[in-house]
Each structure stands twice: as structure tokens, then as C-alpha cells.
N, C-alpha and C positions, 0 to 999 in steps of 0.2 A: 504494500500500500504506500500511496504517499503523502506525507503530513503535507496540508493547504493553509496551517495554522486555526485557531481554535473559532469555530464559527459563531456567530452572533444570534445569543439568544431573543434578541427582538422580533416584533414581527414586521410582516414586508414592508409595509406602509414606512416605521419607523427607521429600518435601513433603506429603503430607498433614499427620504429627506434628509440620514445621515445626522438621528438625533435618540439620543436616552430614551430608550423603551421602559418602561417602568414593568414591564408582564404585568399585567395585573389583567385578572381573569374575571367575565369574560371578553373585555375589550379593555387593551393597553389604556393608561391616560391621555397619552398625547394624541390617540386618533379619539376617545371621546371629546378633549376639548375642541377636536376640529371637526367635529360633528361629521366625521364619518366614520364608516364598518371598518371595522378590527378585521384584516385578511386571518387572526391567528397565528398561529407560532410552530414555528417548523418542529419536525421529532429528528433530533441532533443524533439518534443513532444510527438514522439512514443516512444525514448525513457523514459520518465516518469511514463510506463505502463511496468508491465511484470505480469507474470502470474505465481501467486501462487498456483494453483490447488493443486497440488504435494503434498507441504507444509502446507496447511492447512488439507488436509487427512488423512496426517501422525501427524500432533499432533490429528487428531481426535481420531487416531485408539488409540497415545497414551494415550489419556484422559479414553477408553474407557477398556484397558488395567488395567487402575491405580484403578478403579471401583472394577474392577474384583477381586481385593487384601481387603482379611477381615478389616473392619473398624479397629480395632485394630492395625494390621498389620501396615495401612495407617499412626493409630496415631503415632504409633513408630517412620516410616520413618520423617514423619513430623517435631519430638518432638527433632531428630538427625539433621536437616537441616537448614538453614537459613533462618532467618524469610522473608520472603515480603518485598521489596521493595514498597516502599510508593508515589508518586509523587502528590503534590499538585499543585494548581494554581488559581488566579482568572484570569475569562473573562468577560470580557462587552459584553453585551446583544444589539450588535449593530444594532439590528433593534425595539429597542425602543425608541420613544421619547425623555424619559428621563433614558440614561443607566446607570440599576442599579448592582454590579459585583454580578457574580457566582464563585461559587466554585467547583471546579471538582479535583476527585480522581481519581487516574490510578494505580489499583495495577497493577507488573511486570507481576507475573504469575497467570495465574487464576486456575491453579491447586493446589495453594499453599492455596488456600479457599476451605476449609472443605464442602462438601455435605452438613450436614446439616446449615450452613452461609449462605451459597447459597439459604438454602430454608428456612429463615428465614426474609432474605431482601424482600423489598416491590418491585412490578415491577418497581417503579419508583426508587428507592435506586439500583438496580440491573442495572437498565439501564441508574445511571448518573456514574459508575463507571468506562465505557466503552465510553459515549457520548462523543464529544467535538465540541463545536460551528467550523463552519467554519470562519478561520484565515479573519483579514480583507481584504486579496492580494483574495482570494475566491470569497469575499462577489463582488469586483468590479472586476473583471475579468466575472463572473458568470452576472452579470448587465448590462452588457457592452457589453456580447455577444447576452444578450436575445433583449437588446435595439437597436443594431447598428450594429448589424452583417448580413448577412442572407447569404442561399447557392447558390451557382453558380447556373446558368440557368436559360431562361427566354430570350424573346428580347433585355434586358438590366440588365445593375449589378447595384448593390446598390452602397452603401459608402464605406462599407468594407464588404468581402467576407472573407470565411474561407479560412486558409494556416496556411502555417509554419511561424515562429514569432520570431522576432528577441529579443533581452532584451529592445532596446531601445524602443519596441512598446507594450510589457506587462507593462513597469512602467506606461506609456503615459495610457494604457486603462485602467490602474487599476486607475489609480488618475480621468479619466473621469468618468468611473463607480459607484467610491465612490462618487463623487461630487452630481453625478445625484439622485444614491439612496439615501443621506444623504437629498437632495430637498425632494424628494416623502417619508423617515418616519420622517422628519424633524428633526434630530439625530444631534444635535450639535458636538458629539463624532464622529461619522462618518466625518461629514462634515475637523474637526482636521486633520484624517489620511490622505483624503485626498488632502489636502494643504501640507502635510506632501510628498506625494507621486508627487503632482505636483514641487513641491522643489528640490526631485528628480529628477522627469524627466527634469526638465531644467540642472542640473547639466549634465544629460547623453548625451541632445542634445548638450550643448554646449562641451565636449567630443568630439562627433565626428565631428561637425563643423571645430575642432581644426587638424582636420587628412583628410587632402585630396583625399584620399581613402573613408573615407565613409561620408563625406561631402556630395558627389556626389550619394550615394547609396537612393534607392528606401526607407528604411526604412526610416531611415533620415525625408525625407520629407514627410514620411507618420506623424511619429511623432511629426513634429512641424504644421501638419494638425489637426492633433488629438488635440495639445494643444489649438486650438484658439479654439474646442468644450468645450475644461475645460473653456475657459473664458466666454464663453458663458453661461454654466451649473453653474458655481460657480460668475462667478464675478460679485460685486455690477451693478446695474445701471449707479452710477456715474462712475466711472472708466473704466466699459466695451467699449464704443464706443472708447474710447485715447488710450486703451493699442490694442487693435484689429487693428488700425492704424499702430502702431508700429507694430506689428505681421506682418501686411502686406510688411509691409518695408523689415522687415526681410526676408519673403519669396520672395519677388521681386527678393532680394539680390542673393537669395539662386538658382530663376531659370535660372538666369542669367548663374551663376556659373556652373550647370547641362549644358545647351548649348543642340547643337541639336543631341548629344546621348539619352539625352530622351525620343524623338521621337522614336525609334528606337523598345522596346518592347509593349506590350499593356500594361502592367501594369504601366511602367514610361508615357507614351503618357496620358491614363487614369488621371494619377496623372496632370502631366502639364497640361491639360485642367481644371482639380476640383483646382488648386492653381491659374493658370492664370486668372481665371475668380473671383476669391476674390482680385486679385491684380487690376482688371480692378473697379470692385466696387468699390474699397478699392479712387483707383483715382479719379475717379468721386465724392466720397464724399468730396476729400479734394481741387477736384477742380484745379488737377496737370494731366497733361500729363501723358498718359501708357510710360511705356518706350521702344524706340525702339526697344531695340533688342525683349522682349516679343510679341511686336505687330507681328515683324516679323517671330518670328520662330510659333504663334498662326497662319498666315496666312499659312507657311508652313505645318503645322498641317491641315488646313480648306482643304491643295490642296492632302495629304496624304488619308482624310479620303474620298473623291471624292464626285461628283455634284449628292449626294443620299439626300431622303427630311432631313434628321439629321443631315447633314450639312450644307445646308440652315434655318434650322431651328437656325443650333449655332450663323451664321451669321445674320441671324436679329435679335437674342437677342442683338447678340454685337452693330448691330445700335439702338439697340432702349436703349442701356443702354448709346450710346453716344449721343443719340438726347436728352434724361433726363439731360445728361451733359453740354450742349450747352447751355440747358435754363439755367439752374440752375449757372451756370457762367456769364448766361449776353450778352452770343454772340449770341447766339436768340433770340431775343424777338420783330420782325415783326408779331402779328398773323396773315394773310396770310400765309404767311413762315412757321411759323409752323405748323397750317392746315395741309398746302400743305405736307408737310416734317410725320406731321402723319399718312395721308394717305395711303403715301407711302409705309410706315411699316406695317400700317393696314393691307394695301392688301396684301402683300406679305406671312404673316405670317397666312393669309385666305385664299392664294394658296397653300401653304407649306401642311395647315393638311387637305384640298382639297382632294390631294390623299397622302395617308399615306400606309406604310408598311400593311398586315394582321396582324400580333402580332397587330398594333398599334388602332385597332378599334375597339370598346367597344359596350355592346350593353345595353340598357336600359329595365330597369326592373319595373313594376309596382304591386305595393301587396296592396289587400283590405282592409287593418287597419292599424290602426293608431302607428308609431314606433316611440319611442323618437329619436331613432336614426337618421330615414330615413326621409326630410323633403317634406311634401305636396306627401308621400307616395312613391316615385319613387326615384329610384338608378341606378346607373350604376357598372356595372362589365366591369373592363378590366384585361388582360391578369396579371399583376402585378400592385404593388402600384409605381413600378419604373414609367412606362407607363402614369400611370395615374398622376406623380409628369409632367412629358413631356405636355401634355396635359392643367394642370392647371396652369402651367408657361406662356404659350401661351395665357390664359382667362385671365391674372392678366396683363400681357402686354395691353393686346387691353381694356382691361379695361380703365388701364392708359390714354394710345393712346385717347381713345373715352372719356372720361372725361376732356383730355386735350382738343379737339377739340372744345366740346359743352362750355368751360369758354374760347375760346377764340374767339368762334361766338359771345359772348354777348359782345365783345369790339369790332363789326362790327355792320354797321349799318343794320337794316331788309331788306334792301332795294339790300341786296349784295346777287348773284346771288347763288341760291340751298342754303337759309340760313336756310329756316325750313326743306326743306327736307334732309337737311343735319345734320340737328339738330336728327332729329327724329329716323336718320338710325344710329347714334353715340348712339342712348337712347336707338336701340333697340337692338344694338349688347351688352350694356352692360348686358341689363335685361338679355339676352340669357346667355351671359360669367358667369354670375351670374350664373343662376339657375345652368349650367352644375357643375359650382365649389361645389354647395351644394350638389349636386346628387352623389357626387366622395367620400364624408365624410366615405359613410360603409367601402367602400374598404380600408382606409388610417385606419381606429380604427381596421382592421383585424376582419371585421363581414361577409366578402365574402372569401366564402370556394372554389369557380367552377371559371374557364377559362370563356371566353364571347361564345355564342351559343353553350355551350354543349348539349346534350341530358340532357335534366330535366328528363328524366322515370330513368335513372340511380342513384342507389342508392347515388354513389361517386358523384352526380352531384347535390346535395341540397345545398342551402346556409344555413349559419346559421340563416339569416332573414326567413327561411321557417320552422321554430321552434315556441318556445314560444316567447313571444311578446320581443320584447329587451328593456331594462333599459341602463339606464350610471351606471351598476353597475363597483366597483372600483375593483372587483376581475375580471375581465376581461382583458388581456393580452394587454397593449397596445404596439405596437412596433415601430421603429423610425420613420415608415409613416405619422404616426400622427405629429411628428415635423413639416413634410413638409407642414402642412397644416395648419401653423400659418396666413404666409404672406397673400396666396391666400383666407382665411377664411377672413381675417381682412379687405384684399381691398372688397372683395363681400358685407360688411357688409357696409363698408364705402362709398360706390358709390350712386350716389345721385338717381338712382333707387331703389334701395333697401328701403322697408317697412318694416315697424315695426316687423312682422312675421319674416323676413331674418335674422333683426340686434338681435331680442333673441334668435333665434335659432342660431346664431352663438354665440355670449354671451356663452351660455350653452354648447357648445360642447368645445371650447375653456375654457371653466372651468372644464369643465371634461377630459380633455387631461391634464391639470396642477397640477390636485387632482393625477392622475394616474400617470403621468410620475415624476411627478417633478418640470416638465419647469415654473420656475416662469413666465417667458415672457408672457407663454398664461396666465396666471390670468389677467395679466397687461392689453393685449389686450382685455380682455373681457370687464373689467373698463373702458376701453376708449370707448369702442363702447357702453356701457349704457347711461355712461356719454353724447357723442355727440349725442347719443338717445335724450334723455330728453330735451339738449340742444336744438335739429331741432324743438321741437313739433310746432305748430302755424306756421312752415316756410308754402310758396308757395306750389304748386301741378310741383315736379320736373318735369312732365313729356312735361311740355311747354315750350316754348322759355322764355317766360318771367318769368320762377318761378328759379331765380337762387338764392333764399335761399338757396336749398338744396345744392346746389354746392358750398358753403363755407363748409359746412357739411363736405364733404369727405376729411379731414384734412390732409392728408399725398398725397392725390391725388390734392392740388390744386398745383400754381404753387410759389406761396410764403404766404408762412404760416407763420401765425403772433407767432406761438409758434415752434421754430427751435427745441428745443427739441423733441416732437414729431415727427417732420419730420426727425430726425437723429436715434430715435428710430424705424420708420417706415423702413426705408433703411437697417436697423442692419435687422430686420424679414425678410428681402427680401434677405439678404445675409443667414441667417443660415437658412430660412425655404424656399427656392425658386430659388434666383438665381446660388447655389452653386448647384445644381439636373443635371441642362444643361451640366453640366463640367464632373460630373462622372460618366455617363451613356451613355461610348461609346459603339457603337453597337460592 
């Protein structure tokens, strides 16, 4: 390609008369003061691209021209002209462990090297002449899109979808992208630039925080969405859960400020719901009130998006993240009452996916041999991994829900009415919530290639599981699905149904999502679940009233855990791999 220098973000009108475009949407100032139509604002990533055809022909023809001229001739011309331009440099070799620098040459012209020089270099001499690593802005833009992006359509959108991109959300994806890929080649030089780039981007957020114009703009708070992924992907353990608090705060701040204009489009509404729903976590962990006005313009939102199952759906996640609240503060703690109070949520959210949309129904798949991938042989296929994040947010709920119920049957006496049948119908929805979550794992590592009940005779309609046998091999593309399937992996693993077979088969894929992506988290979670493995051996047979060994076991699932750390690490995986899915997957 080649640099034309950086193009003007104005619109036409504005560099035609060759005057300060203010952007300001949706007609710049200076064409409303002149009382005419705003042409709009060019998208600066097409123009990054143009097309050399032309120019690359015409030096060919001249190259082939210059051939044409007797060797002699040539030398003469040569022997009269100015020598080569020389440009040296070193780069670091940023996808190695330990970067060690390269040296790369760039003569100016290549016609200015003699035929036979040409045909004396090695192919490898000949092709570092011309190579040059991609810049590190490359290395995490390029990372960033393969890990976190995906394309429009589908019943539901991801996190981020492809568009036109403002500056302050290339700095924001490039310091995520680095962060992530410096985790997965373990590149302490990477890891530099990006800190280097997240420094930046707070620099640019805070910028536009400072201008009430685009304080209030959609980028804006894409970007300080985007940073609490950097805290995530880069930040120590110690520090992560205290500065993501603060984050929170910030963005409280920030939706307050937006108001009920960002209702208004699908991509701000989108947004309010993926920020509002970290702000409501964010509360509950600290044990403080949502703030009114969010509550309020959330319910506004709940009555916009109408009485369809994915609004009922948002609405008892939000009670069942206030019932977690209640306990966890101390203002519940009747078990009766909460029984009763889980139930409630139970059911609801077992009418909800009752009847579900078409997109939303998945169909289950059984193959005759043994996958590392596939557990106890059987998988599910749904329409997308978006679909299937909706789905196993709902099994990690009821999970909860039914684990909370059965530890607080054992502080009633036996004698208290529907106490074993109550017990056993909590043990058996978990088993179930369980196995579905295992059975979602192909879909989320991007090993299902077909929609649910296509024609299997169709070429286009094979999974990749109907191939050769599948490995956790690490050259396999893992994409940001797999994040999602930290939290809900971890409660399946952790629930006091869960057997030995469940907790290493999740161990193991959760190690293989952390080898592949990066995510230190998932190694950590694997750790814990060996760990409280080994720990349970010799407990009771959970699956009786009386065997509540197991149910200390499920350590982030009980209701006061003797190690808050864990339980504050537990909460943190339900926000970046779980609860934050419900928020940005408006239909």
C-alpha cells in the first residue's frame, strides 16, 4: 500500500471551502450555519485502501523495458546514476517468547540491482530485502478482530461486530489485542507495548470525557467497555477485582450522563444494557444500591424491548442477581424465604426457555467414538455461540438457584413438608443444567460448522466433529466463545453433582482454552477445580439429603465461604464470562 498521509475527517462540503469541520452529527456546524445539507463524513477505513493496479503494470512494463537494453548499455546508465538508497532497521520478533531483534534492509529501487545480484542472493537474502514484520498496532488490531469481533447476523450479535471505527476505539482494541496475545506467546515485549497502548487509551478516553459532545457518543463508551477487557486480559489478580470496581463507578457515572437518548438507537440501547448490567454486578458485589436513575431508564428499556421470552429472560436474571444480593448483604437469611424466593426464579426462568424463539433451539447430537473434545460422546448444535452463551447463563442460574435451595433444606428439619422430594428435584435439575453446559463446549471452541436440523446429506452441512477424531490441539482457532464458557464451565464443575469424570473434563478444557487464548483466568479455574477435587475425595454420596459434604464443595456456590477470595474471584468469571452475554445480545 501506499501512505497518501492521514485523511481529513471532515465532511465534503467542509474540505472543499478548506475550513474546520466540527463533525458534529447529524450535520457538521459550519454547513448548518450556511444553511445547507451536511454531504456526511467519509468511512476513513475504505479510505486506507486504493488501488494500484495501474501503477504496479507500468513499472512492470518498465522493468521489462530496462531488460530489453544490452547489459553494457545498462552498466553505463547505472555507472552515470545515483547509487541506492539504503534503509536499515531493527524489529523485535514479537511473537516470540523471548524477542530477539532482526535486521531488515529496504533498498529504494529495485531496479537499481543489477540482474545478475538478483540472481546471486539466496531466496531467503532476496526475500528479507522486501519482508517486514507487521508493526505492533497490526499484531493487536489483527488479534483483537480474530478474538472479539464477529459478522452481523444470526438471532443475536456478539460483543463487537464489524463497522467503521472511531480512533478512540483502535487505540482501546489494539492495547486489548496486545495484552491478550502477549498472555497466549507469553512475550514480555508485547505485553510493554501494550501497557504502552492502554496509557494511551486512557489518555484519549479521558479527552473526550472532557468535551460534552462526545462524552455522550456511542464510541466513548464502547471504549471504556473495551478497557475493563484490558483489565481483565492484563491485570494482576491482586488488583483486578479494586480497579474493575472503580471502572464500574466510572461507567455508572458515564450512563447516567448518556440519559434516555441512548435508548433511542440499537447500537447505544445495545450498549446501555452490556454497561448497565456490569454496573448492577458491579453493586451487588460491593453491597450498595443500583442507582436510580439506571434502574429506571433499565426498566424503560425492559418496556421498549416488549413482553417477548428475551425480555423476560433479562428480567429474571436481574432478580436472580438481586436475590444473590439480599443474601449476600444479610437481608435474607430466613431459609424458608429463600427456598421460597428461589423457586420462584427457578420457575420462571423454566417457563421462559419452555417456549423459546426457532433460532433459539438447539438440537442434540450423538457420534460413536470417543472425542476429547465432546464429553460422554454427545453435543449440541445451536444456531450460534451467541444463542448458546443465552442458554448456559440460564443453567448457571438454576444451578445456583438449586444448590442454594438443597444447603438450605439441611438447616430445616426432615420433618418439613416436600423436604426430600424437594431435595431431589433441586439435585436433579442440576445434574441436567450440568450435562446441557458440557454438551455446548464444541460449539463455544468453534468445532460446529452447520445451523441445528440441517440436512446432514448436504455437503455444506458436516460438522467438523464428523472428520478425524478431534485433539485440544493449540493450532486450532479458538474464538471469544470460549471466554464465555469460563463461569458456566466452572459452576458445572463445582456443583455438588458433579463427578469426578465432569470436574476433569472441565479441568482440561479450561486448560486448553488458556494454553490457546491466553486467558490466564481459565488456568486458575482449572486449579481450583483439581484442587476442591482432591479436597471432596472421602466426602458423602451428594446425591442424599444427608450427604452435604459435597455441598461445602461447591465453593463459590455456597452461601458464605470461609475463603472471600475465591468467592470474589468466582463473581469476577460471572461478570466477564456470563453475566455481561445477557446485556449485548439484543435481539
Amino acid at each position: 500500500m501506499v501512505y497518501c498521509g492521514k485523511p481529513s475527517k471532515g465532511c465534503a462540503g467542509c474540505r472543499k471551502r478548506r475550513i474546520r469541520c466540527d463533525q458534529a452529527t447529524p450535520s457538521c456546524g459550519q454547513c448548518t450555519k450556511a444553511n445547507k445539507e451536511c454531504p456526511s463524513y467519509r468511512n476513513l477505513i475504505d479510505l486506507s485502501f486504493r488501488n494500484e493496479s495501474s501503477s504496479v503494470i507500468k513499472k512492470a512494463h518498465a522493468e521489462r523495458r530496462q531488460r530489453s537494453i544490452p547489459l553494457s548499455g545498462r552498466k553505463a546508465n547505472r555507472a552515470s546514476s545515483t547509487s541506492p538508497k539504503v534503509y536499515q532497521w531493527d524489529v523485535t520478533a514479537v511473537a516470540s517468547p523471548s524477542p530477539t531483534p532482526k535486521r531488515f534492509t529496504f533498498v529504494e529501487h529495485f531496479s537499481d540491482l543489477s540482474h545478475e545480484a538478483q540472481a546471486q542472493r539466496s531466496p531467503k537474502e532476496a526475500l528479507s530485502i522486501f519482508s517486514m514484520d507487521p508493526s505492533m498496532e497490526d499484531w493487536g488490531m489483527s488479534y483483537f478482530a480474530s478474538m472479539f469481533m464477529k459478522a452481523p447476523g444470526g438471532p443475536v450479535e456478539g460483543s463487537f461486530v464489524i463497522g467503521s471505527l472511531d480512533e478512540i476505539l483502535v487505540t482501546g482494541m489494539t492495547a486489548t489485542g496486545l495484552a491478550a496475545f502477549a498472555n497466549k506467546t507469553k512475550s514480555s515485549e508485547l505485553m510493554r507495548h501494550a501497557r504502552s497502548k492502554y496509557a494511551l487509551a486512557l489518555q484519549t478516553i479521558n479527552k473526550a470525557l472532557g468535551s460534552q459532545v462526545d462524552a455522550v457518543k456511542d464510541s466513548t463508551l464502547q471504549a471504556v467497555l473495551l478497557i475493563a477487557i484490558w483489565k481483565i486480559t492484563a491485570g494482576s489478580q491482586q488488583q483486578l477485582l479494586e480497579e474493575w470496581r472503580h471502572h464500574m463507578h466510572g461507567t455508572a457515572a458515564l450512563l447516567k450522563l448518556r440519559g434516555r437518548a441512548q435508548l433511542g438507537s440499537p447500537t447505544s440501547f445495545k450498549l446501555f444494557m452490556h454497561a448497565s448490567t456490569q454496573v448492577i454486578v458491579s453493586c451487588y458485589h460491593r453491597n450498595l444500591p443500583v442507582p436510580q436513575e439506571i434502574l429506571e431508564l433499565r426498566q424503560e428499556a425492559f418496556t421498549m424491548i416488549g413482553n417477548d421470552p428475551f425480555c423476560r429472560y433479562l428480567q429474571a436474571i436481574d432478580d436472580f442477581i438481586n436475590f444473590r444480593s439480599l443474601i449476600r448483604s444479610g437481608y435474607l437469611s430466613d431459609p424458608e424465604t429463600i427456598i421460597t424466593s428461589a423457586l420462584l426464579i427457578d420457575r420462571e426462568l423454566s417457563q421462559i426457555f419452555s417456549s423459546v424463539p426457532a433460532d433459539w433451539i438447539y438440537e442434540t447430537t450423538i457420534i460413536s467414538i470417543d472425542q476429547d473434545i465432546v464429553f460422554e460422546r454427545s453435543y449440541d448444535i445451536y444456531y450460534d455461540y451467541c444463542v448458546a452463551q443465552i442458554w448456559n447463563i440460564m443453567r448457571t442460574a438454576r444451578i445456583i438457584l438449586n444448590e442454594t435451595i438443597c444447603l438450605q433444606l439441611t438447616h430445616l428439619d426432615a420433618s418439613w413438608p416436600g423436604f426430600e422430594s424437594q431435595f431431589q428435584a433441586s439435585a436433579d435439575i442440576c445434574s441436567r443444567m450440568c450435562g446441557a453446559i458440557l454438551r455446548s463446549v464444541p460449539q463455544h471452541l468453534g468445532f460446529v460448522s452447520r445451523v441445528p436440523f440441517q440436512d446432514t446429506s448436504l455437503p455444506s452441512s458436516k460438522t467438523l466433529l464428523s472428520g478425524t477424531p478431534l485433539t485440544m490441539n493449540k493450532s486450532h482457532r479458538v474464538i471469544i466463545s470460549s471466554w464465555f464458557l469460563l463461569w458456566p464451565l466452572y459452576t458445572a464443575a463445582a456443583a455438588s453433582s458433579a463427578s469426578r469424570e465432569i470436574q476433569n473434563y472441565a479441568a482440561s478444557i479450561l486448560d486448553y482454552i488458556g494454553d490457546v487464548t491466553g486467558v490466564q483466568q481459565s488456568a486458575v479455574l482449572a486449579s481450583l477445580i483439581r484442587r476442591r477435587a482432591e479436597e471432596s475425595l472421602g466426602c458423602p454420596d451428594p446425591s442424599m439429603p444427608g450427604g452435604q459434604g459435597n455441598l461445602e464443595y461447591a465453593g463459590p456456590l455456597r452461601l458464605e465461604d470461609e475463603s472471600q477470595s475465591e468467592t470474589e474471584f468466582s463473581l469476577k468469571c460471572m461478570l466477564e464470562a456470563g453475566m455481561e452475554l445477557h446485556v449485548s445480545l439484543v435481539p
